[in-house]
N, C-alpha and C positions, 0 to 999 in steps of 0.2 A: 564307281568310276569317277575320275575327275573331269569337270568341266573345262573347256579352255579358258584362259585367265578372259580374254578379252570378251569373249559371251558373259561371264560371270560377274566382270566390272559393267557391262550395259545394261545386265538385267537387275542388279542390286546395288547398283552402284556403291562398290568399294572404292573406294582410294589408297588405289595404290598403283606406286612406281615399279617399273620394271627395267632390267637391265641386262638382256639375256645372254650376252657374251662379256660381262664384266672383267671374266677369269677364262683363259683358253681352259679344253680338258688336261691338257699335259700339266699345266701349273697346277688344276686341282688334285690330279694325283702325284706330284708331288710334293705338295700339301699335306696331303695323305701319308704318306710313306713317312715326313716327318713327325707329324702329330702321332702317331702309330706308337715313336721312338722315345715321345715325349714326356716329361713326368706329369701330374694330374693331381688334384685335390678335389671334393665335391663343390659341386656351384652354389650361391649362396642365393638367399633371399634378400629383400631389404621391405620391409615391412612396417617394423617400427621406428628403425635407425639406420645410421648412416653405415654403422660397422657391418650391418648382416647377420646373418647367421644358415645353418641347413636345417631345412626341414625338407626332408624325402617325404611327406606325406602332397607336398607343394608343389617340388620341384627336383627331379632325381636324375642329375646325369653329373657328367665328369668336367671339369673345366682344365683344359691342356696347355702345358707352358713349353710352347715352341722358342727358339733361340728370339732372341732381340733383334737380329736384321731380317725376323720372317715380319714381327710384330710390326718393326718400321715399316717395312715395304707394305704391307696392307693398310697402313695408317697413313702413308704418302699417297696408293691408290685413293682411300674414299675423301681423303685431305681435296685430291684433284676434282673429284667427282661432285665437291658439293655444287658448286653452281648449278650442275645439272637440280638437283635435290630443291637447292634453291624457290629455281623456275617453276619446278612442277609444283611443287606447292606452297607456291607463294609466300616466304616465308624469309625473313632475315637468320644466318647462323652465323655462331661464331666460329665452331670448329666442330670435332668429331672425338668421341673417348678414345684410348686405344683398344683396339678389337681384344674382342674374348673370342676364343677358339674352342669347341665344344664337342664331346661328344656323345652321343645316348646311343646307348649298348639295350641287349632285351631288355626290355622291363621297364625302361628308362620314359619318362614324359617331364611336360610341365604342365600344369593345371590352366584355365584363361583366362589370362591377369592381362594387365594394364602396364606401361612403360613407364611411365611419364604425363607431366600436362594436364592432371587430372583435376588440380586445386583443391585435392584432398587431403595430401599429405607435406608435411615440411620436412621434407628429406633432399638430399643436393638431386638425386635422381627426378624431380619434379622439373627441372632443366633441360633436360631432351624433349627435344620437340620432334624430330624424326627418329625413328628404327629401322636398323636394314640387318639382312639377314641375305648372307652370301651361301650357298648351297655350295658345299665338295663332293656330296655323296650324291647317288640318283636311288630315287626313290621307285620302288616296281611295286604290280599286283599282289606277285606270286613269287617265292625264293625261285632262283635260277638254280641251274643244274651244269652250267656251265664254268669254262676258267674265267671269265670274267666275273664273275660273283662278290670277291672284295672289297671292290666297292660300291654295292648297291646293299638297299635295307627294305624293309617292309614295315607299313605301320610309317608312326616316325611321323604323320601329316602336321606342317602348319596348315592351321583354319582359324581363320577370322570370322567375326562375329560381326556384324551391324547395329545401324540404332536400331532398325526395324526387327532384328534377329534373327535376319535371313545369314544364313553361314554358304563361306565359300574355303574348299578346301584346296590350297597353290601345291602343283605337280613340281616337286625338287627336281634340277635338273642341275649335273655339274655347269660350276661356272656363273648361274644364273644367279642376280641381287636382285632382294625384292625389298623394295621400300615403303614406309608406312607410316603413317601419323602414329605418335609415342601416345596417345589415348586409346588407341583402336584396343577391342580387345582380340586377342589371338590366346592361342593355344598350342602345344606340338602333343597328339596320342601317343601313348604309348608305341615302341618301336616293338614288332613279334618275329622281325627275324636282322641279322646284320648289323653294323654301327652305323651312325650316323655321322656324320661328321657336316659342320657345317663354321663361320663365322658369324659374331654379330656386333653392332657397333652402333652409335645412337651421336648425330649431332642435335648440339645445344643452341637456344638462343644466346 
C-alpha cells in the first residue's frame, strides 16, 4: 500500500513539490484520447552524450508526439507555474524544456537514475535543476472490472530513493504534478496491467 505523500515527506524527509490539481480530470482525459491518437518512437537515454540513444534494458516505454498546440499549452502551464517551483525550492530558473509525453504499456519501466545536477556528467542535461512529472493516468491496486478501466494501470509506481535510502513510493493521480530536485533518484516499476500515461518536463538554472 502507498503511504500518504505528506506522512512520507515527514517521516523521510523527501523533497518534494506537489501540485494536486495542476490539470482538471477532463483535460487529463482529453490528454489521453489524444496521445492514444498520437505517433510514438522509443524514449531515449542520455548517458554518454547529448544525442541519446535506446536501451530497453534502462529504459522501456514509448515517447508520444501530440500536435504542437497540446505541446505549447503544457509548456505555457509549467512556463506559469515556475515561480511557484521557484519558491519551494529556493532555487533561481531560467525556464522549462518542452514536455515529453510518455507512455508505459505492460512490461514497460525505467530503472532509478538521476535527472540532472549530479556533477558527474558534461551532458547539456546536467542543467535541470528541477523535474516534474504531471500524472494523466491513475494508478490502482488491482485491475478493475469496470467501464472505467482505460484509464487506470497497475504497477507503473514512481519511487524515490533518499540519501538515507529510505524509499517512498507517490500514489499517481489524474491531474496531479509532482516536483523534484533533478539529483533525487527515482524510478517508475514496471507497469502489470494498463498504460500509463503521464507528462514530464525539467526546469533549468
Amino acid at each position: 500500500m502507498h503511504e500518504p505523500v505528506t506522512k512520507a515527506i515527514a517521516d523521510f524527509q523527501f523533497d518534494l513539490h506537489l501540485a494536486r490539481s495542476f490539470f482538471d480530470v477532463e483535460t487529463c482525459r482529453e490528454l489521453i484520447v489524444e496521445l492514444r491518437r498520437s505517433s510514438s518512437r522509443p524514449a531515449l537515454i542520455f548517458a554518454k552524450d547529448d544525442l541519446g540513444s535506446v536501451d530497453e534494458r534502462v529504459r522501456k516505454l514509448a515517447r508520444l508526439r501530440p500536435s504542437p498546440e497540446t505541446v505549447e499549452y503544457v509548456r505555457r502551464r509549467l512556463t506559469a507555474y515556475r515561480e511557484k517551483i521557484e519558491e519551494y525550492f529556493k532555487v533561481s530558473l531560467t525556464g522549462c524544456e518542452d514536455p515529453q509525453f510518455l507512455c508505459y504499456r505492460v512490461g514497460d519501466f525505467f530503472v532509478a537514475h538521476q535527472d540532472g545536477n549530479t556533477g558527474m556528467l558534461r551532458l547539456d542535461t546536467e542543467s535541470r535543476l528541477v523535474s516534474t512529472v504531471i500524472f494523466l493516468s491513475r494508478e490502482v491496486d488491482s485491475a478493475p472490472r469496470d467501464d472505467d478501466a482505460s484509464n487506470v494501470y497497475c504497477g507503473g509506481s514512481l519511487v524515490f530513493t533518499n540519501p538515507h535510502g529510505a524509499k517512498f513510493s507517490a500514489r499517481a493521480e489524474p491531474g496531479t504534478l509532482i516536483a523534484f530536485r533533478a539529483e533525487t533518484t527515482h524510478e517508475v516499476t514496471p507497469v502489470t496491467h494498463g498504460e500509463r500515461y503521464s507528462i514530464v518536463s525539467w526546469y533549468r538554472r
